[in-house]
C-alpha positions, 0 to 999 in steps of 0.5 A: 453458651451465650444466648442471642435474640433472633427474629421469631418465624413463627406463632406459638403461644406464651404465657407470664411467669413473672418475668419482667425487663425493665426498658424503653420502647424505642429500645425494643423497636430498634432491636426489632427493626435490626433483626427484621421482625414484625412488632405490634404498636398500637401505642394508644393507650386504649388496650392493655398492650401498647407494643408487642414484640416475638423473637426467639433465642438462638436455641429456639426459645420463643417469647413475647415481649409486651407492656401491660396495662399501662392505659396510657400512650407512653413516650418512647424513650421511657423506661416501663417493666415490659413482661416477658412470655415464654412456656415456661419460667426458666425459658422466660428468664433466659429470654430475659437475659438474652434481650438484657443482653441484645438491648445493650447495643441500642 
């Protein structure tokens, strides 16, 4: 069964397995305002995050999507490895797939 990436509808916490997607911001933001959903971007440089993304699968997965300790405002069509946070590693590695996937028409 192909997962799809969908907009998550609510909160749940998420933790790093290792799971990395390497791609662009503009990206990320493009996908985000297509299925509607909410994205932090505090692209400052000041924080350890610049952008933060929620969606889920369409089994009901939910993961984050952020960077991580870049410490530097990033330019939106460059490419940075964004981490992905799911409850646990294989839910991490479908998530990633399934945005591998959805990225791919952006």
């Amino acid at each position: 069964m192909k997962l799809q990436v969908t907009f998550a509808s609510t909160f749940q916490s998420s933790s790093f397995h290792d799971t990395i997607v390497t791609t662009t911001p503009s990206k990320l933001i493009a996908l985000a305002e297509h299925l509607g959903t909410d994205y932090c971007n505090h692209n400052t440089g000041d924080d350890k995050t610049n952008f933060d993304f929620e969606f889920q699968t369409t089994d009901g997965i939910y993961f984050t999507v952020y960077d991580w300790k870049e410490y530097r405002t990033l330019s939106l069509n460059e490419y940075i490895d964004f981490h992905i946070g799911g409850s646990s590693k294989s839910n991490t590695d479908a998530s990633a797939l399934a945005l591998i996937d959805a990225l791919s028409h952006f």
